[in-house]
N, C-alpha and C positions, 0 to 999 in steps of 0.2 A: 866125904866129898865125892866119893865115889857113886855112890849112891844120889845126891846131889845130879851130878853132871847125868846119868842115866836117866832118870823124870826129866830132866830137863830139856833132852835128847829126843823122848817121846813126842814132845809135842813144838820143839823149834828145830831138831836134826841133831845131826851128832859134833858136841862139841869139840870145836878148835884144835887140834895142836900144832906145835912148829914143827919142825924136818925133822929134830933129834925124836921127835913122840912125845914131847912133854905138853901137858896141859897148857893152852891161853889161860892168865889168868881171870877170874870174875869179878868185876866192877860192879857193884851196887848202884843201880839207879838212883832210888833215892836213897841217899847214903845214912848210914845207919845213927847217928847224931840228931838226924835232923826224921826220927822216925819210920828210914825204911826197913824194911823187913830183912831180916840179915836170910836166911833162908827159903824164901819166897822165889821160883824161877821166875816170873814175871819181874822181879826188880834184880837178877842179878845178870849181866851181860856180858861176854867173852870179850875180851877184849887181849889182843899182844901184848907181849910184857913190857916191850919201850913204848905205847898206848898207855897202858896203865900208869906207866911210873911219870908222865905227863902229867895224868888225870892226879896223881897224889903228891906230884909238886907244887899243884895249883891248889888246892883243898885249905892249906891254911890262910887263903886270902878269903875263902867261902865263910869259914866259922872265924875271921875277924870281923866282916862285916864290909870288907874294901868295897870300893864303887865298882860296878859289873857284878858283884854278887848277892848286892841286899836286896835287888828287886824280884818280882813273881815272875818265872819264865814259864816255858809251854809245858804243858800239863804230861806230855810226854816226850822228852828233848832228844830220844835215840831211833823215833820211827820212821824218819826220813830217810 
């Protein structure tokens, strides 16, 4: 991971951490199920740990197919 976060750093800045020095964890873009790159800096994104743990409370209404997730969103949903 370490290594990871350092290429990553090269070309978006230097990855995240909170006050204590611990790493923000990394969110996959396009999440690894539905084909994204588990390794790829372009798909994976820093994100806070109460962020993330949002983002993985929501996920099993993604791969059941609930309304708000079976449709096609924007082609990159983190650039704004």
């Amino acid at each position: 991971m370490r290594a990871f976060r350092k290429k990553w750093g090269e070309e978006f800045g230097e990855w995240p951490v909170d006050a204590a020095g611990n790493n923000w964890h990394g969110h996959h873009i396009r999440d690894l199920a539905h084909g994204g790159d588990a390794i790829s800096e372009k798909n994976v994104l820093p994100v806070s740990p109460n962020t993330h743990d949002k983002f993985t409370d929501a996920y099993p209404a993604c791969y059941a197919g609930a309304d708000g997730w079976n449709t096609v969103g924007p082609d990159r949903p983190y650039v704004d």
